[in-house]
Every structure is written in C-alpha cells, then in structure tokens.
C-alpha positions as CSV (number, residue, x, y, z in Angstrom):
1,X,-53.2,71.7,14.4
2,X,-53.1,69.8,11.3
3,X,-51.9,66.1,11.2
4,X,-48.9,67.3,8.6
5,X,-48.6,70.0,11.3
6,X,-47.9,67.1,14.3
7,X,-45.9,64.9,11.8
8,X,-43.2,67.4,11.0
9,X,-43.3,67.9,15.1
10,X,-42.6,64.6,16.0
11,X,-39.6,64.5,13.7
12,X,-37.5,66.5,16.5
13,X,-37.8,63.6,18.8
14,X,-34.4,62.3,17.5
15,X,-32.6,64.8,19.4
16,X,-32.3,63.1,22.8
17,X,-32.3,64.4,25.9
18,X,-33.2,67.6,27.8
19,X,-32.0,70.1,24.4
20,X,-34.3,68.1,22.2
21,X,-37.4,68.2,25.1
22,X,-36.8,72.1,25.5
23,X,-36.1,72.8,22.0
24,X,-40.0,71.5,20.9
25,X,-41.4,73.2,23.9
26,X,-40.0,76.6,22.6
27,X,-41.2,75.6,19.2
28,X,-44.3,75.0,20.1
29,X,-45.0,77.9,22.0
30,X,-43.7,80.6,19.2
31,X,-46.5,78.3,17.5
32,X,-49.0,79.1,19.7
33,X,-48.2,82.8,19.6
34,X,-48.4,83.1,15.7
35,X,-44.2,83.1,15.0
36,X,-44.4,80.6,12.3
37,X,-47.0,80.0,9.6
38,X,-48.1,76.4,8.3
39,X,-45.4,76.8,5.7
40,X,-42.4,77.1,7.8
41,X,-40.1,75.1,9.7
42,X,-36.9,75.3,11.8
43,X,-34.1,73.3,11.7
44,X,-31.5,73.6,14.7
45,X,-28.1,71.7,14.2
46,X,-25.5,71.6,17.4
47,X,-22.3,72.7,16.1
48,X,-19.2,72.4,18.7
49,X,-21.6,73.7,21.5
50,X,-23.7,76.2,19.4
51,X,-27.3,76.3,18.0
52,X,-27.3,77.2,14.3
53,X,-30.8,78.2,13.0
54,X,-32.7,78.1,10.2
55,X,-34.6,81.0,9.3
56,X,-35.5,84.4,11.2
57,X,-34.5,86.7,13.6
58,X,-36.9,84.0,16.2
59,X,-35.0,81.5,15.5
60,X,-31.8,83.4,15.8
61,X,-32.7,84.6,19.2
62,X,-33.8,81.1,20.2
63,X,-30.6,79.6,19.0
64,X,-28.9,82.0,21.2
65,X,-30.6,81.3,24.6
66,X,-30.1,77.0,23.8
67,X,-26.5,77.3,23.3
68,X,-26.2,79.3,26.7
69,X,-28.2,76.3,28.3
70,X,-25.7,74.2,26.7
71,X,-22.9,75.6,27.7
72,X,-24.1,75.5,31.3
73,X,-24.8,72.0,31.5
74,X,-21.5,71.0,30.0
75,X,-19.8,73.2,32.4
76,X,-22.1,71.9,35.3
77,X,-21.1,68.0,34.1
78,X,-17.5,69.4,33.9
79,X,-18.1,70.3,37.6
80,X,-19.4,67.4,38.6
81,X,-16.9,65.1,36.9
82,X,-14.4,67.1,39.0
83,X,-16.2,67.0,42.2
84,X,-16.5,62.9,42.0
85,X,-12.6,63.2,41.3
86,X,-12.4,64.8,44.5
87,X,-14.3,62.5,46.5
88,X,-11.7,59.5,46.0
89,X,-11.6,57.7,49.1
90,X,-8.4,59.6,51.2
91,X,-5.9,57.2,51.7
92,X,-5.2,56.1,55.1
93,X,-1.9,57.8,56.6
94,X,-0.2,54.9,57.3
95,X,-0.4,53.4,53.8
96,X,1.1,57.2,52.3
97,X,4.5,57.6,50.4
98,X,5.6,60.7,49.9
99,X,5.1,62.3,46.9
100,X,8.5,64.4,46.6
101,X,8.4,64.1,42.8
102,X,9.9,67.7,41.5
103,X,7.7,67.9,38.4
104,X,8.9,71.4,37.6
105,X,12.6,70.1,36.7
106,X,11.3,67.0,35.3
107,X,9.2,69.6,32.5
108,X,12.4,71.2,31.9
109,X,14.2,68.5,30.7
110,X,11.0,66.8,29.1
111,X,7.2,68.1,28.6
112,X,6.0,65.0,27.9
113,X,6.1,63.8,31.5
114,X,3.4,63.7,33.6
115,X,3.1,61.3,36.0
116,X,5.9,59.4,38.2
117,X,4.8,55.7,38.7
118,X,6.6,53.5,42.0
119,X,5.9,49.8,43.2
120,X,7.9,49.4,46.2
121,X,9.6,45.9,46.5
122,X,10.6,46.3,42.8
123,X,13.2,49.0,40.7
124,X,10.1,50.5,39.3
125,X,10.3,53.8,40.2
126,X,10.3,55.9,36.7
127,X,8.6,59.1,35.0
128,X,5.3,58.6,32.9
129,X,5.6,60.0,29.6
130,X,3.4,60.3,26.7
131,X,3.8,61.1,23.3
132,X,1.2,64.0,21.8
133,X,1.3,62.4,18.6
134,X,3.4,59.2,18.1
135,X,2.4,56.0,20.4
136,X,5.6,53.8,19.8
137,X,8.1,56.8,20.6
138,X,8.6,56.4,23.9
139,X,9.0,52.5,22.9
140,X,12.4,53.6,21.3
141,X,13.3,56.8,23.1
142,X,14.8,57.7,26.7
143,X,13.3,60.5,28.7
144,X,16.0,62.9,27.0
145,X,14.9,61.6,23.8
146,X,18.1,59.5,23.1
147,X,17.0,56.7,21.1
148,X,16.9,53.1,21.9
149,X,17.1,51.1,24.8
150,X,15.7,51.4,27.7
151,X,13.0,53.3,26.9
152,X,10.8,54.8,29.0
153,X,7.6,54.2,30.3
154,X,4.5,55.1,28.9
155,X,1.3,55.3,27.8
156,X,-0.6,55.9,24.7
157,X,-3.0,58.8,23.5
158,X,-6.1,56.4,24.1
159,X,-5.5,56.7,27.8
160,X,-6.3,59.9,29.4
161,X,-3.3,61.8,31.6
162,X,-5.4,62.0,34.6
163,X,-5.8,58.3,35.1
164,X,-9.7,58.6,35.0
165,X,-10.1,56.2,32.1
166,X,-11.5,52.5,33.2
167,X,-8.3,51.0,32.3
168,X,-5.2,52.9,32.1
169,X,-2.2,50.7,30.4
170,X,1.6,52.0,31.1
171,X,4.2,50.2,28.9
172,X,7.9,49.2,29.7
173,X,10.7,47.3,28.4
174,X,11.4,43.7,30.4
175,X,14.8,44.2,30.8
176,X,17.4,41.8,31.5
177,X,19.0,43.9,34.6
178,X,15.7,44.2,35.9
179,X,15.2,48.1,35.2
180,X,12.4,49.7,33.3
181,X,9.3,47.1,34.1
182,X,11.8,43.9,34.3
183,X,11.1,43.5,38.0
184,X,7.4,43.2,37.5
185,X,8.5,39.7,37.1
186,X,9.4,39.2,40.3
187,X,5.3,39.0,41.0
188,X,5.8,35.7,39.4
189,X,7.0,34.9,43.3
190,X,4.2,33.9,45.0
191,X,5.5,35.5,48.0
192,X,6.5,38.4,46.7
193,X,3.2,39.2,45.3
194,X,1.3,38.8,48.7
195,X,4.2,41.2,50.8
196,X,3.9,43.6,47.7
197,X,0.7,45.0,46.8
198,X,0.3,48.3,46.1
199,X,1.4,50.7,43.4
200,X,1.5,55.0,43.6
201,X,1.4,57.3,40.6
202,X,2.4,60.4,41.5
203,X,0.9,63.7,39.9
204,X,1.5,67.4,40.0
205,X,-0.9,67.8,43.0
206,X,-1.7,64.6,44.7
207,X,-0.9,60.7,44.5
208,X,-3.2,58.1,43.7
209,X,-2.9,54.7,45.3
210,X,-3.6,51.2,43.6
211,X,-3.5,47.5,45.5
212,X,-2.3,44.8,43.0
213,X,-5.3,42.5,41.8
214,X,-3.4,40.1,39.7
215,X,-0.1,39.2,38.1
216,X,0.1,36.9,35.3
217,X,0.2,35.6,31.9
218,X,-2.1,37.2,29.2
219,X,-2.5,36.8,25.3
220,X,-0.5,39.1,23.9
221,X,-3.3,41.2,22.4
222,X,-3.6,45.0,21.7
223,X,-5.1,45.8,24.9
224,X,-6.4,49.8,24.1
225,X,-8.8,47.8,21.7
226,X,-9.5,44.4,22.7
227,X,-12.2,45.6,24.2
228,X,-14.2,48.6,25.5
229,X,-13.5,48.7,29.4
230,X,-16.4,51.9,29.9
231,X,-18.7,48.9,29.1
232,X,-19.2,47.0,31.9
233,X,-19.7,43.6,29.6
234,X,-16.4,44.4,28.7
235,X,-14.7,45.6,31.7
236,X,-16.0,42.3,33.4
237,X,-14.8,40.2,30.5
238,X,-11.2,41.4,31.1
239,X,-11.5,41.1,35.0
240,X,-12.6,37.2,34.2
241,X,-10.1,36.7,31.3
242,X,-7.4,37.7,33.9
243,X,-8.7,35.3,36.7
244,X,-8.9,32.4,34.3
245,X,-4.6,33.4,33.2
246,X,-1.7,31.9,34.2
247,X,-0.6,33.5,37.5
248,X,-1.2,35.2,41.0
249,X,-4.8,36.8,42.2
250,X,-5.8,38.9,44.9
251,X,-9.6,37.7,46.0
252,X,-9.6,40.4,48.2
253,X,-8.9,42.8,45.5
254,X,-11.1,41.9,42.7
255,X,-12.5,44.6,40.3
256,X,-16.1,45.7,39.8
257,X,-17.4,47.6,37.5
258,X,-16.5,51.5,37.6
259,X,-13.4,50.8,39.4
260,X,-10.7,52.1,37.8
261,X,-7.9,49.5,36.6
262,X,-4.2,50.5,36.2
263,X,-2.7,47.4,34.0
264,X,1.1,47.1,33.7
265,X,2.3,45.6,30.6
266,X,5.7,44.0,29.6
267,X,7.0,41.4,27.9
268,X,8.3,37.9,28.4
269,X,11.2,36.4,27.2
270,X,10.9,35.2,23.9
271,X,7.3,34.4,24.2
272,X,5.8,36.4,21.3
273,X,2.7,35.1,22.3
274,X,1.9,36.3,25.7
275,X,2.7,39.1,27.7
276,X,3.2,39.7,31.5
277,X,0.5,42.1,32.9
278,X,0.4,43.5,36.9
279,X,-3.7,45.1,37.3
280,X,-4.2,46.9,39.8
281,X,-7.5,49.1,41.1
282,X,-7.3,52.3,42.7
283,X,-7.9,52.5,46.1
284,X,-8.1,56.4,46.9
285,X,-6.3,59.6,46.4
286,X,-4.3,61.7,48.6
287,X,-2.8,65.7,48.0
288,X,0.6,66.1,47.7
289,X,2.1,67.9,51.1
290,X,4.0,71.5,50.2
C-alpha cells in the first residue's frame, strides 16, 4: 500500500469509537478484495442515526449494514439506561407514602403536569408542571392557567421529566401564607430540619424518595447554568458551595458524585441577592400500588 494510500487511511481516525474502528476495518477489507482503486475514496457522514455514502453501490450497501449497527447500540444504551433506572435502591416499607396521586384527572385539567412533589412537615404538597416552550409561565400562571399569583411549581425545559438529570431544580413562590414553597422556610428551624428529612415526587408509575442534605442561604445565581452538574468538578463544586452557605447540613447525607440532587428553590424576603435552596439526594424508588 502506498504511503498516500495509509495517509488518506488514517484520516478516519477522527470518528471515535466502535463506528469509526469498524467503519476502517470494512474499508480496508473491500480494499483488499479490489472494491476501490488508488483513485477513490469514501466518505461516510452520520446523519440523525444513518450512514450516508459517498460513491457506489459498495458503499451504499456498507452504509446500510453501519446504520443498522447503530441503531442497535443506541437502542441497546437506551435499554440499559432503563435498566439502571430500574435498579434504584427499593425503598424500605416503612419509609413509603402512598402514591394516591390521580394523574389521569390532573391531565384533564392540565397536560403540563407531571409529577406531584410532597415534603411532609411543611404545606408543600403540589403538582409539577412544566412548560414545553416558555420557562417563566408557570412563574405567572396557576395550574388552570389563570395568571398571577400563586403560581405553580415548576421546572424548566433544561431539566428532564423523569428526574434523571444530576440536578433537578423545581421553582416556587415564597409566599406570605406559607403556600406554594413558603414553608421551605421553616428548614431555617434547626429542629425542624432534623425531624423532617425527606421529600417524595410522585410519578405516573412509582415514587421516588429524596433525604434533605441541606437548607440554606445561596447566591442568587441562575442555577441551570452556573455550572454543569454531569461534571463531577462541577457537581462537587456545588455540593461544597452549599456546605460553606448560610444554613442547616445533613453529614449523613452528603452528595457524591452520580447521585442525583433534587434542589428546591425560592425566594427570600426582599433579599434580591440570595435565594433559599432545600437539596436533597435520592435515596431509591418504589412502584406505585394499583
């Protein structure tokens, strides 16, 4: 093989992974066989889980047979993503509340639910909504879309429905009869944050249970972006930022990296500089009863 021959070969090393490793060894044996001449090349582009080729019926064919491979290992990932779902740690029966949460009438009055969210000790005990396309509506807007206060509670497109981002961030109104997330301020008791630790979201099919790592004081920063909690500098610069905040901690409780925090966000007062964040980490997972 000629040395331009090997230089045009090692510029497919960019793709990464196992496509790119398989892709050159299929090149390289229609090569061997006599498919391609000195003068031709192939170039394969992945487009929305598809090979496009080049030139020939070859490289048709071979285009073909990678984007079944593809497919396959997405859906096996897919799989496997769902199966690590499934292993959450079960929840032990005496720490259960029932998940009675009728999600069928609650989509009949409202699509955009899909979660219900309850921290016993408080009046926290609400729908999860979120908007498809506008972030701050649910800021403004009721459950039956009337507009204004109270609000609902919420979460932004950033966050996935399923709760399987690192840090999932629900939103509510601190309001002055307590309702909405206004009695997350009673974790400012340090009491009451030691008698009270848990928090359930209810979904469709099962209920996922978090224990409170700390209540406090943050920097009222945009918290979807201030920083990239899938990276694990990140994740552990938050878990630290919070230690070192005004407030309550649970040793016992304290985050590592890949598990997943639910943070509670919601103002204080008239301090436009800081906002009053409840973290907690999921603990397991248990299936609704029918």
């Amino acid at each position: 093989m000629s040395r331009r021959r090997r230089g045009k070969i090692r510029r497919f090393r960019f793709f990464a992974g196992l496509a790119a490793l398989a892709i050159l060894l299929v090149l390289g044996l229609l090569t061997a066989v006599g498919y391609y001449t000195a003068g031709e090349k192939e170039l394969f582009v992945r487009t929305d889980g598809y090979l496009q080729a080049g030139a020939g019926p070859q490289a048709e064919m071979t285009a073909q047979i990678w984007a079944e491979k593809i497919r396959a290992a997405e859906e096996q990932a897919a799989e496997q993503e769902e199966q690590a779902e499934e292993r959450l740690p079960e929840v032990d029966p005496s720490l259960r509340l029932p998940n009675t949460v009728d999600f069928a009438a609650l989509w009949e009055q409202n699509e955009d639910v899909y979660a219900w969210i309850t921290v016993p000790g408080t009046l926290v005990d609400y729908p999860v909504l979120q908007h498809p396309s506008d972030d701050e509506y649910y800021l403004h807007h009721t459950i039956d879309h009337v507009e204004g206060l109270p609000g609902s509670i919420y979460s932004e497109t950033v966050n996935a429905k399923d709760f399987t981002d690192m840090n999932t961030i629900l939103y509510g109104h601190n309001m002055k009869n307590d309702t909405m997330f206004g009695s997350l301020h009673d974790y400012e008791n340090a009491n009451f944050f030691s008698e009270h630790p848990y928090v359930y979201i209810h979904l469709p099919e099962r209920t996922l249970l978090y224990q409170i790592f700390s209540a406090v004081k943050f920097r009222s920063v945009y918290l979807p972006y201030y920083l990239n909690y899938e990276e694990e500098g990140d994740y552990t610069a938050y878990v630290e930022e919070l230690k070192e905040s005004p407030g309550y901690m649970n040793e016992t409780a304290e985050p590592s990296f890949g598990n997943r925090l639910l943070t509670l966000h919601t103002c204080i007062g008239h301090d436009e500089n800081h906002r009053y964040l409840v973290v907690a980490v999921l603990m397991g997972a248990y299936d609704k009863e029918l």
